[in-house]
C-alpha distance (Angstrom), angle and dihedral (degrees) to the residues before:
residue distance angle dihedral
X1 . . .
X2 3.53 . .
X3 3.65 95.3 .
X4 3.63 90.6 50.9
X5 4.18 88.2 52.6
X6 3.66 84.5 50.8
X7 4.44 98.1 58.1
X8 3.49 85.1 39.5
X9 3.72 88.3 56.3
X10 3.55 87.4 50.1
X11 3.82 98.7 40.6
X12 3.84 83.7 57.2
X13 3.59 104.0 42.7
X14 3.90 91.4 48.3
X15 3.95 89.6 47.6
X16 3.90 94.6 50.0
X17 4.12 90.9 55.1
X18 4.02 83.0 54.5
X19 3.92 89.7 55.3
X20 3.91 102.7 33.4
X21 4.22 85.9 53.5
X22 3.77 85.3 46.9
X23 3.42 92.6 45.4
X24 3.96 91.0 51.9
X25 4.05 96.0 39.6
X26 4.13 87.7 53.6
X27 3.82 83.4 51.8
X28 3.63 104.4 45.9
X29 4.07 95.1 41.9
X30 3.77 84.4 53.9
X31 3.63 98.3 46.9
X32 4.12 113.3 135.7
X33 3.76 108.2 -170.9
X34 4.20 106.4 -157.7
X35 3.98 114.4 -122.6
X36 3.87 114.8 -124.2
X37 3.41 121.6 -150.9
X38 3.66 113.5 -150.3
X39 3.89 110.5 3.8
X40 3.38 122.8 -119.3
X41 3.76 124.3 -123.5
X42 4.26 116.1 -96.1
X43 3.62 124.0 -155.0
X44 3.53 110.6 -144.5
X45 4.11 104.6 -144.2
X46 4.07 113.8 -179.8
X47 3.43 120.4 176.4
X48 3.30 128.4 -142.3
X49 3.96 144.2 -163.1
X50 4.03 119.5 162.0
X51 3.65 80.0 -13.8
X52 3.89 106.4 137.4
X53 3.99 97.8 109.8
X54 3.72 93.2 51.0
X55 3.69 108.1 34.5
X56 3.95 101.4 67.4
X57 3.49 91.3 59.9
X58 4.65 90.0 50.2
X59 3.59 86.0 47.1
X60 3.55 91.9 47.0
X61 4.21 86.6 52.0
X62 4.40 94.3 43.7
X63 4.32 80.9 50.4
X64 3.84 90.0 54.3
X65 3.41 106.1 47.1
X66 3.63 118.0 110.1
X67 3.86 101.9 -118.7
X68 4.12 123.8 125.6
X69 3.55 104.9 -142.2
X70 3.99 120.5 35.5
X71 3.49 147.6 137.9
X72 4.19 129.4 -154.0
X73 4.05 120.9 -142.3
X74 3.40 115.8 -174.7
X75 4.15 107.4 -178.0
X76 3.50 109.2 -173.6
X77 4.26 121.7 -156.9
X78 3.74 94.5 -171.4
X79 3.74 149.4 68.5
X80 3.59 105.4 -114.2
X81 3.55 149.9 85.4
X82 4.08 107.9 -54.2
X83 3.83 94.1 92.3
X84 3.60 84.6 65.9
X85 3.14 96.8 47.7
X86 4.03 100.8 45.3
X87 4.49 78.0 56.6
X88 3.66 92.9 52.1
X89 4.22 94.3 48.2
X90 4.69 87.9 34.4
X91 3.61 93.7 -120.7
X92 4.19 118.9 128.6
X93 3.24 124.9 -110.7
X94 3.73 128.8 -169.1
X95 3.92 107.8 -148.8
X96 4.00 113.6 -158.5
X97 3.35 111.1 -141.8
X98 3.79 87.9 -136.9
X99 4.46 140.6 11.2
X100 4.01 105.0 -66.3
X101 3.99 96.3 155.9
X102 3.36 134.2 -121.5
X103 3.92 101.5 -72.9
X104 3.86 88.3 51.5
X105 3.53 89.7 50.5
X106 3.44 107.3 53.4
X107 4.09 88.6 46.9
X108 3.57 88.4 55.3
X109 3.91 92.5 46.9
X110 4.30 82.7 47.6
X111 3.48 89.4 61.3
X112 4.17 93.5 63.6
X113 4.33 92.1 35.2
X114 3.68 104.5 122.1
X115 4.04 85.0 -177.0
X116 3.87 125.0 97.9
X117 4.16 84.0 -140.2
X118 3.44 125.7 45.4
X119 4.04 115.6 -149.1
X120 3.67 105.5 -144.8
X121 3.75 111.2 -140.7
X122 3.92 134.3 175.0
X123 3.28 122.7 -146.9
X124 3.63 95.4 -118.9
X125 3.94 93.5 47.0
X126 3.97 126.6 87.6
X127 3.92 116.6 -175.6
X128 4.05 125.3 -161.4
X129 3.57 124.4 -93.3
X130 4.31 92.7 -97.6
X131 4.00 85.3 46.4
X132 4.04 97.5 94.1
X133 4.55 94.8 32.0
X134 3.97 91.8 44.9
X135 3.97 93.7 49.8
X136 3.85 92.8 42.0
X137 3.99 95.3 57.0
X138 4.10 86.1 66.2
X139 3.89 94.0 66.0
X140 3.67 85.2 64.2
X141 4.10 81.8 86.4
X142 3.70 99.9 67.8
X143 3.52 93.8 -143.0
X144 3.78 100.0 62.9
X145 3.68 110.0 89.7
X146 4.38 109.0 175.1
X147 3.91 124.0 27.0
X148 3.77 117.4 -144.1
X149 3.83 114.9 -151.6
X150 3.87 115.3 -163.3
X151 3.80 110.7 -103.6
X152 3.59 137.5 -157.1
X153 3.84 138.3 -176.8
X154 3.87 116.7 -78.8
X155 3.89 97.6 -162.0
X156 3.80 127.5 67.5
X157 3.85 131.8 -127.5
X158 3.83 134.3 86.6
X159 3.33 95.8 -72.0
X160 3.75 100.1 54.8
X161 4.10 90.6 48.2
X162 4.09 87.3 51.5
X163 4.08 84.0 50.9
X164 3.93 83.7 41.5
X165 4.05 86.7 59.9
X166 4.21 88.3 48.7
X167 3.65 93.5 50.4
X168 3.80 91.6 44.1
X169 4.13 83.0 50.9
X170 3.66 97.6 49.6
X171 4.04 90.3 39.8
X172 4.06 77.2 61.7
X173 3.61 90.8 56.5
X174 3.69 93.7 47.2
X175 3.80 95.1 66.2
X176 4.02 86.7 42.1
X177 3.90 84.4 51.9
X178 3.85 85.1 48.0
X179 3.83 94.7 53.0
X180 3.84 83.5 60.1
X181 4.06 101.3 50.0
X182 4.20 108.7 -90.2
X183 3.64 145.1 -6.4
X184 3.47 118.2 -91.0
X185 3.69 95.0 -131.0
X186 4.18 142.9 -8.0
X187 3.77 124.4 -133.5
X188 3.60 110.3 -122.9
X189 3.53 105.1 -130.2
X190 3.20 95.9 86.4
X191 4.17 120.1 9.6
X192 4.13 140.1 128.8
X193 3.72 109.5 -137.7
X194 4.00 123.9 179.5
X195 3.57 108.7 -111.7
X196 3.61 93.3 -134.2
X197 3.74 101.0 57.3
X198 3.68 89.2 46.4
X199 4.25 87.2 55.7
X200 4.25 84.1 41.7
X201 3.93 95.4 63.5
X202 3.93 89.6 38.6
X203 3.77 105.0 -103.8
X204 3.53 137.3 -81.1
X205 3.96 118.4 -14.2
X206 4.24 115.6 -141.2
X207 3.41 95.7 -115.2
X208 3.79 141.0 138.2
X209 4.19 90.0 -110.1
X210 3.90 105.2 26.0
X211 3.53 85.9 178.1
X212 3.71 109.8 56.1
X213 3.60 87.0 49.5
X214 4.13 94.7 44.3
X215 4.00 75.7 58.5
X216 3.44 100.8 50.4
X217 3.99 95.2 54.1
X218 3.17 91.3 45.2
X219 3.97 94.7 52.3
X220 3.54 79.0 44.7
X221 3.50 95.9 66.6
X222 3.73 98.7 47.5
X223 3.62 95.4 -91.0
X224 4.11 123.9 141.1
X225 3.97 119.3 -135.3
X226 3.94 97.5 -150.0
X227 3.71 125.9 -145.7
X228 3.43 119.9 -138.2
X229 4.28 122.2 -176.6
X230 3.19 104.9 -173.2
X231 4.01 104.1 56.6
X232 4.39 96.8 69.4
X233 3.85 126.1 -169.9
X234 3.29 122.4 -163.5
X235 4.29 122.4 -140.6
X236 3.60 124.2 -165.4
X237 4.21 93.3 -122.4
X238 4.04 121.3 -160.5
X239 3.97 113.5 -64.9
X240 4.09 91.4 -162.0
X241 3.73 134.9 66.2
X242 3.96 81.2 -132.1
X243 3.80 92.3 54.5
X244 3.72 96.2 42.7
X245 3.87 94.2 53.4
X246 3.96 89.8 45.1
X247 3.70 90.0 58.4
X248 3.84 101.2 43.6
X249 4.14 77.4 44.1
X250 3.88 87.0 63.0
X251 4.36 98.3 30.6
X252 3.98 77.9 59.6
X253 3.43 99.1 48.6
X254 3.77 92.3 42.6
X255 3.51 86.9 53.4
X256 3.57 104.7 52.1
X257 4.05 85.2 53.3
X258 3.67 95.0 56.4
X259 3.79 96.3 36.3
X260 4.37 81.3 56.6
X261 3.70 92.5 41.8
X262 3.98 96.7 48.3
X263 4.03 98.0 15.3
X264 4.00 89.6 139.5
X265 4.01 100.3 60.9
X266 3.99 84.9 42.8
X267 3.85 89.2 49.3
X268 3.82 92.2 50.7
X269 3.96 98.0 41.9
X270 3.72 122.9 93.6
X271 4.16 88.6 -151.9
X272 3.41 90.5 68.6
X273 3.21 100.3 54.3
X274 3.68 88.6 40.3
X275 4.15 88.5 59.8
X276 3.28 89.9 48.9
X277 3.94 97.5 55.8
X278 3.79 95.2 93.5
X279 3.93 93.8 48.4
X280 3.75 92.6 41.3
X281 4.09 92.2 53.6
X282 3.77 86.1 46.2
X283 4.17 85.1 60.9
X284 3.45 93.8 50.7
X285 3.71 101.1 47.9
X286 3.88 85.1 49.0
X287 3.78 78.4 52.6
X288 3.57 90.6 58.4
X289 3.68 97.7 50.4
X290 4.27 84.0 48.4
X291 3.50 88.3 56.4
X292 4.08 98.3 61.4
X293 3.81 100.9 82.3
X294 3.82 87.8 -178.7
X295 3.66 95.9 73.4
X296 3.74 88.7 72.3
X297 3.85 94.8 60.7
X298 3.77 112.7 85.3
X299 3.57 98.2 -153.0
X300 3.69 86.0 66.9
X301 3.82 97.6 30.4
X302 4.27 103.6 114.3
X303 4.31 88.8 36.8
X304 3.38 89.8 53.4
X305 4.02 99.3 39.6
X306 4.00 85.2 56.5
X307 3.27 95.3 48.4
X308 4.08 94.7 47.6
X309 3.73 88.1 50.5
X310 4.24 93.2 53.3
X311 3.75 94.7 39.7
X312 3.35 103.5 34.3
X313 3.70 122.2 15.8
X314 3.22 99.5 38.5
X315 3.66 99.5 53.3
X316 4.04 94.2 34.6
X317 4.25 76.1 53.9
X318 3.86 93.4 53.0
X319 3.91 91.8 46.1
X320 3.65 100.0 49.4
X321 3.94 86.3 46.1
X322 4.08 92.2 52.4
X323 3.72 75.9 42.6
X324 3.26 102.9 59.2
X325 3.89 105.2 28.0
X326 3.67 90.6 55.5
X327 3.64 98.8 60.9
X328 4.37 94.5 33.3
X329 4.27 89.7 44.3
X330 3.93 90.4 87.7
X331 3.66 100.5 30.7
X332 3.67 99.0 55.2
X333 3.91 125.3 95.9
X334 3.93 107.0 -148.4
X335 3.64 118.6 21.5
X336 3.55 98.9 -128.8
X337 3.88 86.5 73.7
X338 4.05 79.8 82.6
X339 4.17 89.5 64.0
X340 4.17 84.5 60.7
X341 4.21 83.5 57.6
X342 3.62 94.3 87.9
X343 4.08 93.0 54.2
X344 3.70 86.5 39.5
X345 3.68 93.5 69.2
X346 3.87 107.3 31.7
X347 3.56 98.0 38.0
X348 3.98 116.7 24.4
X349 3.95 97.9 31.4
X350 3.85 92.2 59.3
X351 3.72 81.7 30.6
X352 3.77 99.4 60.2
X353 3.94 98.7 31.8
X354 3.83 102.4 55.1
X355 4.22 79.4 61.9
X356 3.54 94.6 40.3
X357 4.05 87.2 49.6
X358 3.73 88.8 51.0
X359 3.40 100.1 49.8
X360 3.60 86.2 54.7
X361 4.07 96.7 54.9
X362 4.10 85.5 43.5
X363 4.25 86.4 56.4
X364 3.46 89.0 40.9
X365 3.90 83.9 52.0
X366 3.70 101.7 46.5
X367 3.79 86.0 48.5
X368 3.67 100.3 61.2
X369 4.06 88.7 32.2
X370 4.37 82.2 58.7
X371 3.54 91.6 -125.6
X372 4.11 123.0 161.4
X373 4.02 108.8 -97.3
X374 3.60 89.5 -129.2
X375 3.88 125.5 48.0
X376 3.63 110.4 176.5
X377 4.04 91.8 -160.3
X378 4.04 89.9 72.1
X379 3.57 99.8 33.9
């Protein structure tokens, strides 16, 4: 029974790669980007904290890109060197006299944007010279309130190609997201918002992930969050094994606070459940293994440890592979990205989840302890 639940696992999880990179081809060769007449003026806000080796370099990118009518904010939350550095390149930059967060920060920055879109921007992030004019041309469709643009690791190193293969993934399940009507959410790095909607759902909430929850109230509202693959940022992504588990530690701890604030539009939205395929096949394979009682009796230990790997590893492997490659094939950039599959999938899946999972039980925590969702001191 159990090995039967475990190829049907597998039969399932290959099939649903096949339809999510159907879904997201059927999309993209359909896609009708709206003409804009005159362009509207975008206020470039990046927010900074210890920030002063990275930011040159993002202001250097927002300066660049080939857009008429902008405006750069730099709005620093530290004591060091990025107010001379905003001088030295002209740009502003609002210095706080002391730590306020990010969600303060960019509604104090707000309050100075002349633009009718604000270009979110992290200090670590630099975006190509189409990034700013390609996202702007959606808010011609009054309805569409934040532009996504496809991102990708800036820095080098195994770790940042592994991340490259995620982002490739969830880029995948953008345009599947897009076949049903919007995103569920934009990652603030690097995302145009209309000024107006942003005012509408009263600003940005102190929280550990302003911008998963900016994207549920604007979902909320009826708004779409648009994808758009052809304007690219680039983030500077952890270079550690420490630094990567610390910030899947805090994405799952964000996301267990917005999923409790907002739990009824995820509930009633296919592309949530559609994100959380992958992680929901991983439960029921672990299911599987659960199910085998006769792994636990050591007279039958090594018999039953050889058969687990042929009937169910192995083909739970395969499935998440065909799985996987499906949806990454068309999104990658070189082809020998597909060699780093294997390592992908033993090694950075578990990797990345078991922090993701814990960050969810430490939200879960803090919420029945009554703490604040966002403590400055450990972000």
């Amino acid at each position: 029974m159990a090995m039967a639940f475990a190829y049907w696992v597998s039969a399932v999880f290959a099939g649903a790669g096949v339809l999510f990179y159907l879904m997201g081809r059927r999309w993209s060769s359909g896609i009708s980007r709206p003409r804009m007449g005159r362009l509207p003026a975008v206020s470039v806000i990046i927010p900074c904290y210890n920030s002063s080796g990275t930011v040159g370099k993002c202001i250097d990118s927002a300066m660049e890109a080939d857009y008429p009518e902008k405006e750069i904010i730099v709005v620093n939350d530290s004591d060091d060197d990025t107010p001379l550095i905003c001088r030295k390149h002209g740009v502003r930059c609002i210095q706080n006299e002391k730590r306020v967060g990010k969600a303060k920060a960019l509604n104090m920055a707000m309050k100075h944007a002349r633009g009718s879109i604000i270009f979110l921007l992290d200090a670590d992030t630099v975006i190509g010279k189409e990034a700013i004019r390609k996202c702007v041309q959606w808010f011609a469709n009054r309805r569409v309130a934040a532009v996504q643009p496809r991102y990708a690791p800036q820095n080098a190193g195994i770790i940042a190609r592994l991340i490259a293969i995620e982002d490739y993934f969830n880029m995948a399940f953008f345009k599947s997201s897009m076949f049903l009507g919007t995103l569920m959410s934009f990652r603030g790095c690097s995302a145009a918002v209309r000024k107006s909607c942003i005012r509408e759902v009263g600003g940005w909430k102190e929280t550990i992930a302003e911008d998963l929850d900016m994207s549920a109230r604007l979902v909320r509202r009826g708004y779409i969050i648009q994808y758009e693959p052809e304007a690219e940022a680039k983030t500077m992504e952890p270079g550690s094994l420490r630094a990567l588990a610390k910030q899947k530690a805090r994405w799952g701890k964000a996301a267990i606070f917005a999923f409790l604030a907002h739990r009824s539009l995820y509930l009633g939205n296919p592309q949530f459940y559609i994100y959380l395929f992958p992680y929901m096949m991983g439960l029921l394979a672990l299911s599987g293994f659960l199910l085998q009682p006769h792994l636990y009796v050591p007279a039958f230990a090594a018999n039953a440890l050889a058969s687990l790997a042929v009937n169910v590893f192995i083909p739970l492997g395969l499935a998440g592979a065909v799985h996987v490659a499906v949806l990454i094939h068309p999104e990658k950039r070189r082809m020998r990205e597909m060699m780093l599959l294997a390592p992908y999938i033993i090694f950075y899946l578990p990797f990345i989840t078991f922090f993701y999972v814990k960050g969810i039980a430490s939200g879960l925590l803090d919420k029945r302890k009554g703490k604040d969702e966002l403590s400055l001191k450990d972000w």
